[in-house]
FIZANU-950653 format. One line per field, with one value per residue (C-alpha): chain; residue number from 0; x, y negated, z; residue in one letter. Coordinates in Angstrom, 2 decimals. Layout:
residues N
timar <- A / ...
dogu <- NUM / ...
X <- X / ...
Y <- Y / ...
Z <- Z / ...
vexmi <- a / ...
//
This chain:
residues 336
timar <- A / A / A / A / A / A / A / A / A / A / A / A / A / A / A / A / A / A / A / A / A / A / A / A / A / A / A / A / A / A / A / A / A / A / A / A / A / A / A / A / A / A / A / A / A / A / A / A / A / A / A / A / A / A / A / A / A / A / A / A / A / A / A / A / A / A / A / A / A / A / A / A / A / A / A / A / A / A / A / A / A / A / A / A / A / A / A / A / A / A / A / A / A / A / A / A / A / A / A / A / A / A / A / A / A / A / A / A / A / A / A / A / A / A / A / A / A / A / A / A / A / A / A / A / A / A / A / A / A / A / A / A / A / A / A / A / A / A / A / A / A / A / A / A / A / A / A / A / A / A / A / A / A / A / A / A / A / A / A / A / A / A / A / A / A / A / A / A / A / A / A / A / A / A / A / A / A / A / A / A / A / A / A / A / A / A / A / A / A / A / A / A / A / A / A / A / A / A / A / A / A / A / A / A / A / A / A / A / A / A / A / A / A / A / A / A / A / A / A / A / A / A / A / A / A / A / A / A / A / A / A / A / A / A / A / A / A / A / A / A / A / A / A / A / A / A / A / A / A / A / A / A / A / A / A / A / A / A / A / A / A / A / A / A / A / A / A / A / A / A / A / A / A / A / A / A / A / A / A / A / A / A / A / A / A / A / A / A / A / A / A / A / A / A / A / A / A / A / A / A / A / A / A / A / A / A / A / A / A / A / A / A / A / A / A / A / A / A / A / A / A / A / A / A / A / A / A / A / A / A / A / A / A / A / A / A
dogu <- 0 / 1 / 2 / 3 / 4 / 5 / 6 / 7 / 8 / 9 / 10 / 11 / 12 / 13 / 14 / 15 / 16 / 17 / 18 / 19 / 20 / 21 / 22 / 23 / 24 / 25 / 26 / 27 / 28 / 29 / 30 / 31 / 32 / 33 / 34 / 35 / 36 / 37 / 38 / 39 / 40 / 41 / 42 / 43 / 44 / 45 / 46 / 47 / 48 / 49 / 50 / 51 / 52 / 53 / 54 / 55 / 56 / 57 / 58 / 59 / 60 / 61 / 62 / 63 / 64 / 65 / 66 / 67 / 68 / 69 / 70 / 71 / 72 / 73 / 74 / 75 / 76 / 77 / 78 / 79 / 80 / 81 / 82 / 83 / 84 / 85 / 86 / 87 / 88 / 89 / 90 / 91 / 92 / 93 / 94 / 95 / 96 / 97 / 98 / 99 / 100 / 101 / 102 / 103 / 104 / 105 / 106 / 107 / 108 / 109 / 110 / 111 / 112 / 113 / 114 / 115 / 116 / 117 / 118 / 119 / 120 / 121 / 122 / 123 / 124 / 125 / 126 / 127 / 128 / 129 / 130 / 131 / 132 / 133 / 134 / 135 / 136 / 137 / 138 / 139 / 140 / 141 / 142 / 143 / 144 / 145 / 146 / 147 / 148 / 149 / 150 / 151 / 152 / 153 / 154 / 155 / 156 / 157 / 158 / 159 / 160 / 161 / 162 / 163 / 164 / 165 / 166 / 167 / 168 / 169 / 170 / 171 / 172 / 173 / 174 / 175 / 176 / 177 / 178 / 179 / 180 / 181 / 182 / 183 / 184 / 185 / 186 / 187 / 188 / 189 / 190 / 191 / 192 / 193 / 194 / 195 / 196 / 197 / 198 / 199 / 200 / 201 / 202 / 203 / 204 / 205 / 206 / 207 / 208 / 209 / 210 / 211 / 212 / 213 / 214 / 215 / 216 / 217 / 218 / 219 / 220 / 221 / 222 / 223 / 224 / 225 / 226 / 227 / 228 / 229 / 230 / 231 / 232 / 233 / 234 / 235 / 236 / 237 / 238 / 239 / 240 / 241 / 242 / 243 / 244 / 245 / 246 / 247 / 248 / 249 / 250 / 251 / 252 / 253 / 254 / 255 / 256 / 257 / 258 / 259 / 260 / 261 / 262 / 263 / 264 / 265 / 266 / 267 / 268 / 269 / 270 / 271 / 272 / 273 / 274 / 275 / 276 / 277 / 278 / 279 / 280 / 281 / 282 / 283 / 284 / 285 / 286 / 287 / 288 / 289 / 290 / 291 / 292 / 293 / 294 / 295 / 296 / 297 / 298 / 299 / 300 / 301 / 302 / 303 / 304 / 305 / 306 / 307 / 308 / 309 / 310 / 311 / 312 / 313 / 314 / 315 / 316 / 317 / 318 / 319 / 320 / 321 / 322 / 323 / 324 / 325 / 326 / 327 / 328 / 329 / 330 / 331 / 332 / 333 / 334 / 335
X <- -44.68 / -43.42 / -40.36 / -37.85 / -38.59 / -37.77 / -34.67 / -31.76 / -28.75 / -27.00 / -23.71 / -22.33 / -19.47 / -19.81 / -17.22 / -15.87 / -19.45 / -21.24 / -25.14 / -26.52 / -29.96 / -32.10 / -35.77 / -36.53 / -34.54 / -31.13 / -28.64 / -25.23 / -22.28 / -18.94 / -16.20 / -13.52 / -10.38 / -7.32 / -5.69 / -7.73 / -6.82 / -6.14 / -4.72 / -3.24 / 0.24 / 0.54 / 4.28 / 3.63 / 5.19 / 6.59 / 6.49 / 7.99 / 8.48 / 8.63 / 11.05 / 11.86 / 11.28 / 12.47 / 11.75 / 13.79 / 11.51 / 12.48 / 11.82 / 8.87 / 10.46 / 9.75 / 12.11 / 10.79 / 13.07 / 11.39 / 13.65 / 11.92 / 12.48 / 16.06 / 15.28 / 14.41 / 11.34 / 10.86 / 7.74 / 6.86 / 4.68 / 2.73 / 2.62 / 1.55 / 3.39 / 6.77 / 8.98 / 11.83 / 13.23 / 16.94 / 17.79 / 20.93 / 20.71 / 20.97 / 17.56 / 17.70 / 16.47 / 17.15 / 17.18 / 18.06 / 18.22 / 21.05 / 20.60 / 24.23 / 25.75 / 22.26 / 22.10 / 20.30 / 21.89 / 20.81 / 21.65 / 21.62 / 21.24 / 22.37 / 25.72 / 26.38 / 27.09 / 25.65 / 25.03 / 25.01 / 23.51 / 23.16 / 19.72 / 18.94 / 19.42 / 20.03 / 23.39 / 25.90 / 27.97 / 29.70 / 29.95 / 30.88 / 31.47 / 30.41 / 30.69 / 27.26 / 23.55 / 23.82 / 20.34 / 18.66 / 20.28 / 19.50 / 20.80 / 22.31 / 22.58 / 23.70 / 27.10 / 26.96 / 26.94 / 25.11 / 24.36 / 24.32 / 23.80 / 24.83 / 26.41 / 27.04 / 26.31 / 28.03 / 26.82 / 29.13 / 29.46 / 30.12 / 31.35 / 29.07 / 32.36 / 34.34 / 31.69 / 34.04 / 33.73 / 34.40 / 33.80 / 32.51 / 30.61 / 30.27 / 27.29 / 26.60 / 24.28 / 22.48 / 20.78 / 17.57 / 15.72 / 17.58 / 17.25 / 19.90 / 19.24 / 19.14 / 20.73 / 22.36 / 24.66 / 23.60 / 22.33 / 19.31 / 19.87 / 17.18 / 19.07 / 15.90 / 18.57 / 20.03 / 16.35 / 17.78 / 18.25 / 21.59 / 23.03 / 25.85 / 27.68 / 28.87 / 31.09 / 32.89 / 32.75 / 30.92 / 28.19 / 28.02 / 24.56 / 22.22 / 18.52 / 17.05 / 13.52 / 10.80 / 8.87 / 10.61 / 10.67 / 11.92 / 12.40 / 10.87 / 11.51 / 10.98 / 12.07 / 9.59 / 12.05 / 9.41 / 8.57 / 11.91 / 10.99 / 12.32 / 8.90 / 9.83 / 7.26 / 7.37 / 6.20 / 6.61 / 3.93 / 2.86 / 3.27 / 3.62 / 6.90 / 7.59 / 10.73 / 12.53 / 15.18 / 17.08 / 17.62 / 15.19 / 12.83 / 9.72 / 6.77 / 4.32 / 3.24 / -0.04 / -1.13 / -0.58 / -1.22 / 0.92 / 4.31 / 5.00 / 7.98 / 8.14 / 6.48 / 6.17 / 5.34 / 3.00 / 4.27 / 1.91 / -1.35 / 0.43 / -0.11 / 1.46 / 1.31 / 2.35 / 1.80 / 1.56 / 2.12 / -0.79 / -2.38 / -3.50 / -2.58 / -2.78 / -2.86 / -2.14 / -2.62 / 0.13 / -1.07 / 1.55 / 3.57 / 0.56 / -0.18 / -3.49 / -5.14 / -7.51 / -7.95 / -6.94 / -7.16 / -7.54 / -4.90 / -3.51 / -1.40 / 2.18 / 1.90 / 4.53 / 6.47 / 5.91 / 6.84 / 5.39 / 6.42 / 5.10 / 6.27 / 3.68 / 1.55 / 1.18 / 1.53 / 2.60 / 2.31 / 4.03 / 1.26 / 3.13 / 1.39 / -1.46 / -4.42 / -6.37 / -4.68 / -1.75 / 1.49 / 1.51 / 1.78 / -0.92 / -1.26 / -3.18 / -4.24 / -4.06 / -7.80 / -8.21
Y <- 25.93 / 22.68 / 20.97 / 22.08 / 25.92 / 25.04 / 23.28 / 23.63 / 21.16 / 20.82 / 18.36 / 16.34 / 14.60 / 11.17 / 8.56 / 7.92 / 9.12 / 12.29 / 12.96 / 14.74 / 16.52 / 18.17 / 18.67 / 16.50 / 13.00 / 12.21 / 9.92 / 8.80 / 9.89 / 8.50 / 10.74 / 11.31 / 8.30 / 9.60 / 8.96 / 10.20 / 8.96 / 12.10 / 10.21 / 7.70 / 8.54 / 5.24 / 3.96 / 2.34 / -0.87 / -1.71 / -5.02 / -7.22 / -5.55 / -1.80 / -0.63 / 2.91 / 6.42 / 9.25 / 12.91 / 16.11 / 18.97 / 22.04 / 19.94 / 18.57 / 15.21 / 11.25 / 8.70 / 5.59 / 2.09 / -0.46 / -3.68 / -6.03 / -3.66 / -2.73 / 0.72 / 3.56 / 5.99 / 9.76 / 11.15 / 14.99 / 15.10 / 18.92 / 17.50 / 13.77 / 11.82 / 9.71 / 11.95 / 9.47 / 6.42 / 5.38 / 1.67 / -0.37 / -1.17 / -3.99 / -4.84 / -1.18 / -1.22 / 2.25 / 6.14 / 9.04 / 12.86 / 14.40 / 18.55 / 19.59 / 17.94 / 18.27 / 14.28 / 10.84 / 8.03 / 4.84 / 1.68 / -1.66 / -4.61 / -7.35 / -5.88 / -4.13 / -0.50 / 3.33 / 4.80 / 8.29 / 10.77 / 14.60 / 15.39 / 18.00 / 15.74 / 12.28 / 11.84 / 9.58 / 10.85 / 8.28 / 5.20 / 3.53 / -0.13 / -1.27 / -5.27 / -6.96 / -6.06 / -1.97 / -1.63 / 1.43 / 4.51 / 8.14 / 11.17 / 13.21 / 16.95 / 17.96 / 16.46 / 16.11 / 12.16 / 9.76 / 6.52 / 3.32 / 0.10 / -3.28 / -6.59 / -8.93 / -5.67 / -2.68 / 0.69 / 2.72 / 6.84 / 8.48 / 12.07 / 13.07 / 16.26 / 13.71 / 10.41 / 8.16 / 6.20 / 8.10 / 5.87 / 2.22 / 0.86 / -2.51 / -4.81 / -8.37 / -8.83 / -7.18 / -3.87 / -3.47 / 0.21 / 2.58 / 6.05 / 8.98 / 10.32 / 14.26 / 15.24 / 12.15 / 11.14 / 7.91 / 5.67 / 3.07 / -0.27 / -2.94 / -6.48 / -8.90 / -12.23 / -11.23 / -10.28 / -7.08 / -2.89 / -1.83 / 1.52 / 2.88 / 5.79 / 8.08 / 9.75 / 6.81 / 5.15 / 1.35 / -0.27 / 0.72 / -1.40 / -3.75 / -4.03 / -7.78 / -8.32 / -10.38 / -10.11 / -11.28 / -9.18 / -6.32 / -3.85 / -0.66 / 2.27 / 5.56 / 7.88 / 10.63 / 12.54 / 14.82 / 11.88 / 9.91 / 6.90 / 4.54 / 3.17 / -0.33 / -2.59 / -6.04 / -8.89 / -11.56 / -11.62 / -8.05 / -5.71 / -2.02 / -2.28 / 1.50 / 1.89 / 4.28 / 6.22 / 6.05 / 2.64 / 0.66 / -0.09 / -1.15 / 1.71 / -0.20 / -2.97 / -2.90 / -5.28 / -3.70 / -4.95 / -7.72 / -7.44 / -4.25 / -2.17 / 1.40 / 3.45 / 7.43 / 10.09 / 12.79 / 15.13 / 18.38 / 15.44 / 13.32 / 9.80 / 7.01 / 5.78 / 1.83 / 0.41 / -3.34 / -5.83 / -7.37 / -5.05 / -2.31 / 0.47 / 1.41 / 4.91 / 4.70 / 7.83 / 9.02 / 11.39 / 12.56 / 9.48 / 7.21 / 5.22 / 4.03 / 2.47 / 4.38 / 3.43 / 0.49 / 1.37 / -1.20 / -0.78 / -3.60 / -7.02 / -6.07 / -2.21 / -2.21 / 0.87 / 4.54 / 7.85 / 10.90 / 13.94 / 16.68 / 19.63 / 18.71 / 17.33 / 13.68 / 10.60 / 8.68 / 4.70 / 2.16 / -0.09 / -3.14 / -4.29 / -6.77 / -8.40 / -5.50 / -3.33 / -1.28 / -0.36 / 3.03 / 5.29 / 6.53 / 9.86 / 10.16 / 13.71 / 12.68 / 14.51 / 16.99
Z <- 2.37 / 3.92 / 3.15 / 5.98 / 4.74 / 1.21 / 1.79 / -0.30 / -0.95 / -4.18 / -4.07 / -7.39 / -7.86 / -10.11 / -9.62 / -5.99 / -4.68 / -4.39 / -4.86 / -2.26 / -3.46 / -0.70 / -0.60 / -3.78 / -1.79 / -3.58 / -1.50 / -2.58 / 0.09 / -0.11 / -0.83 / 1.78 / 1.46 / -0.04 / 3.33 / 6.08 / 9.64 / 11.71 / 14.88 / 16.80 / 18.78 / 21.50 / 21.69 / 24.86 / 25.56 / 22.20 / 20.98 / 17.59 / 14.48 / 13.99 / 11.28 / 9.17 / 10.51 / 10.16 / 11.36 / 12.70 / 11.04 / 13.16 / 15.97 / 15.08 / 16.38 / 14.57 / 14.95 / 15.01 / 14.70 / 17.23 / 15.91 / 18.07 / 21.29 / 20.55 / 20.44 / 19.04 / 20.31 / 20.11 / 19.50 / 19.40 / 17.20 / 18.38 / 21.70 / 20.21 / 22.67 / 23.29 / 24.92 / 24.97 / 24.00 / 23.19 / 23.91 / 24.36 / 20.51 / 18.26 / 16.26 / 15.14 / 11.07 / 9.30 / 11.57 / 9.88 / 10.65 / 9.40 / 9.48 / 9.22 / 12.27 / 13.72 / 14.73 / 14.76 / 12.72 / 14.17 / 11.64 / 13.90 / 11.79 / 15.25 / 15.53 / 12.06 / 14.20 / 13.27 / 16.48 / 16.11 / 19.02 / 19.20 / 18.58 / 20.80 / 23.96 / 22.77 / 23.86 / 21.88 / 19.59 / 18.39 / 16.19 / 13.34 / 12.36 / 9.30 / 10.23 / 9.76 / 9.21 / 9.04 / 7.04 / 5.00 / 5.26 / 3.46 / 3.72 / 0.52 / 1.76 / -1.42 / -0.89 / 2.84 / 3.02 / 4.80 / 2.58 / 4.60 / 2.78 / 4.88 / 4.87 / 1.91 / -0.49 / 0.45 / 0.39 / 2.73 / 2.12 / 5.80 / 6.30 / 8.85 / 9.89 / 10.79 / 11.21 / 9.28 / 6.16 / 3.16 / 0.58 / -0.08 / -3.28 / -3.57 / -4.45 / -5.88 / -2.56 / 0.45 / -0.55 / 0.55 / -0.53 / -2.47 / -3.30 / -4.50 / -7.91 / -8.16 / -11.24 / -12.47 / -9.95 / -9.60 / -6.94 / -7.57 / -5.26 / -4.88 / -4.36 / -4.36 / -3.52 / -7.35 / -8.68 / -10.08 / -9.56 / -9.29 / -10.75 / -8.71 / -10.64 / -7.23 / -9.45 / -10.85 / -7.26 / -7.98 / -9.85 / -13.68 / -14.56 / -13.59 / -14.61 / -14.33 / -13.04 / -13.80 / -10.30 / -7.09 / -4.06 / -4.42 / -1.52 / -1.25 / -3.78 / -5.02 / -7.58 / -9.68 / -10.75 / -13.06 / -15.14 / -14.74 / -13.61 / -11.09 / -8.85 / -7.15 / -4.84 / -5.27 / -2.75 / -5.46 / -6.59 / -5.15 / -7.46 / -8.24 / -10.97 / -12.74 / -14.91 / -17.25 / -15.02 / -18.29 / -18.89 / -16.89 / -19.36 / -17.74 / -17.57 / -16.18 / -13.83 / -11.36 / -8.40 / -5.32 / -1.33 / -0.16 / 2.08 / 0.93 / 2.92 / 2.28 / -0.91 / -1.35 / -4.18 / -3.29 / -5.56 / -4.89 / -5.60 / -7.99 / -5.71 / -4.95 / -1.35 / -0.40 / 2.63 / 3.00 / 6.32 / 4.49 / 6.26 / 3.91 / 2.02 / -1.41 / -3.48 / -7.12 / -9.36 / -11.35 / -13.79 / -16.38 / -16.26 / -15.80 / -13.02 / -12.03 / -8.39 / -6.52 / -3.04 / -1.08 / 2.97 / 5.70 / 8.54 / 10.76 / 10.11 / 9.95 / 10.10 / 6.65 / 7.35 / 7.17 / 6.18 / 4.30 / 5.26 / 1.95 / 4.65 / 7.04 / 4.43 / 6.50 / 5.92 / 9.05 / 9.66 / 12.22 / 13.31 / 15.52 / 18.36 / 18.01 / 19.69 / 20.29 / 18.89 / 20.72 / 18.94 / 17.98 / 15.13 / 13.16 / 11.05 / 8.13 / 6.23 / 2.37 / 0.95 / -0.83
vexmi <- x / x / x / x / x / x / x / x / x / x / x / x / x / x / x / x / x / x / x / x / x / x / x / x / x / x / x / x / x / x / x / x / x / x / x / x / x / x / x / x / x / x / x / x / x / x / x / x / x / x / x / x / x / x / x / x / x / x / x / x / x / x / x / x / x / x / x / x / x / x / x / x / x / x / x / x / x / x / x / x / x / x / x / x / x / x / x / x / x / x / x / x / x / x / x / x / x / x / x / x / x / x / x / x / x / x / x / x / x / x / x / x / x / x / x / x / x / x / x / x / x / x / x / x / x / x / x / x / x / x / x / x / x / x / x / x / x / x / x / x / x / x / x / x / x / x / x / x / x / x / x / x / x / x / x / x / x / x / x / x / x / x / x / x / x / x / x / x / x / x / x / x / x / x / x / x / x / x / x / x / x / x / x / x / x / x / x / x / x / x / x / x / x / x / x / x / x / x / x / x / x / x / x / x / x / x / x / x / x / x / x / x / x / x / x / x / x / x / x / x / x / x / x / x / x / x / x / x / x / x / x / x / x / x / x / x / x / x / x / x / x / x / x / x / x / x / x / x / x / x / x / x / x / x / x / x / x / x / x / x / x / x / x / x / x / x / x / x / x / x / x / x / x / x / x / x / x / x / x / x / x / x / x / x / x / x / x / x / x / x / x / x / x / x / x / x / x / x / x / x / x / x / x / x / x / x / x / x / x / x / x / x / x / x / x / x / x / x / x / x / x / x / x / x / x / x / x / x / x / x / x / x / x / x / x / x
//
């Protein structure tokens, strides 16, 4: 009986390999990356520095925020192409989809303006002036707002009925990331020029607290609501920072990639993605309120932003144009 009639395989998992045992031979196989590229979508001509995304789900549509291009591209995302792109705008930073007006929020940081556009043909719809460097914007459904931050440190509240300001919180500085807290009514502000976190109390209608940081840097965040914490990258040195939701005591604190822009929970895997103009990107586990590193992923200089979407179960990267390498976004499957 020779060896190809007796084959069998048998496959086990030790550390970040797996044995592979067939016909009396073992050989060690590397598991799959946590992030798996998929694909690559091309932007075409698309140079400078790429900013946020965002994405229309029913449509299947990404936005993506091409600052240095003064504009903002389309992409459908079955079809994997551009399928338009908006220009006339002013180093374009944060895009948002907003579901119950059913329209694109464009934040332009060169003239301080939201451009807003229906979202079914890309027609304007409007704007609003908010003075100087229009920046991160999110979207809170909940109450039907659109959360802009800009300027000196502002955060501006717009009625998306009626695309006018509601409400204005102020800040000690420029906002940078910031995220809308479910049940507690607060908002969570990175201001890196003060080196702290600011608490905004929407309820009360301005900042109530401020936590003070250690590291410098600090733009990205994210919230985990399960465990409570408040997860904030830092550049200064580079940094994964994790704090109590509570009262901002700190969690814990784990090197990261450098230049980091943009940070997401994978909540149905319990990860941590990061990605880094450094040119990488990094997966920390976060097992019942642990954290721990697992993977770092080589990508491209400057490719800082991106977006993961847990309904389509992607995680989706701006990669800027670079020698040999075209601008475009790629899409990675997280594994298992």
């Amino acid at each position: 009986m020779n060896a190809t009639s007796n084959f069998r395989a048998v496959f086990v998992g030790v550390g970040s390999v797996v044995l592979s045992i067939a016909a009396g031979h073992i050989r060690a196989e590397p598991t799959p990356p946590a992030l798996q590229l998929e694909a690559k979508i091309p932007l075409g001509d698309v140079r400078g520095r790429i900013d946020h995304l965002a994405i229309d789900l029913n449509r299947r549509r990404l936005f993506v925020a091409e600052l240095g291009n003064d504009s903002v591209g389309v992409i459908d995302l079955k079809e994997r192409k551009v399928i338009k792109t908006i220009t006339g705008l002013k180093e374009p930073q944060g895009v948002a989809y907003v579901p119950s007006s059913d329209t694109l929020y464009i934040t332009n940081a060169g003239d301080g303006s939201v451009r807003v556009f229906k979202a079914g043909n890309f027609e304007p719809a409007g704007q609003i002036d908010l003075g100087s460097d229009a920046d991160n914007i999110r979207v809170d459904a909940a109450n039907n707002r659109v959360v802009i931050g800009y300027g000196n440190g502002a955060l501006a509240m717009i009625d998306p009925t009626t695309r006018g300001k509601a409400a204005d919180f102020s800040l000690k500085a420029h906002p940078e990331g910031f995220q809308l807290g479910r049940s507690s009514g607060h908002i969570f502000v990175n201001v890196p020029s003060k080196g702290e976190i600011a608490i905004v109390d929407r309820a009360v209608g301005k900042q109530i607290a401020s936590w003070s940081l250690s590291n410098s840097g600090n733009f990205p965040m994210a919230l985990d609501d399960e465990s409570q914490h408040v997860l904030v990258m830092f550049r200064s040195p580079a940094a994964l920072g994790v704090f109590s939701m509570r009262d901002g005591a700190s969690v814990a604190s784990l090197p990261s990639c450098g230049d980091a822009d943009d940070v997401f929970i994978d909540k149905k895997r319990h990860r941590v993605y990061v990605s880094c103009g450094s040119g990488f990107l990094d997966v920390f586990d976060a097992q019942g309120g642990t954290y721990r590193h697992v993977a770092n992923i080589p990508t491209v200089s400057g490719a800082r932003t991106s977006l993961f979407v847990p309904e389509l179960d992607r995680f989706l990267l701006a990669v800027r144009a670079n020698t040999g390498e075209p601008a475009a976004i790629w899409i990675y499957r997280p594994t298992p």
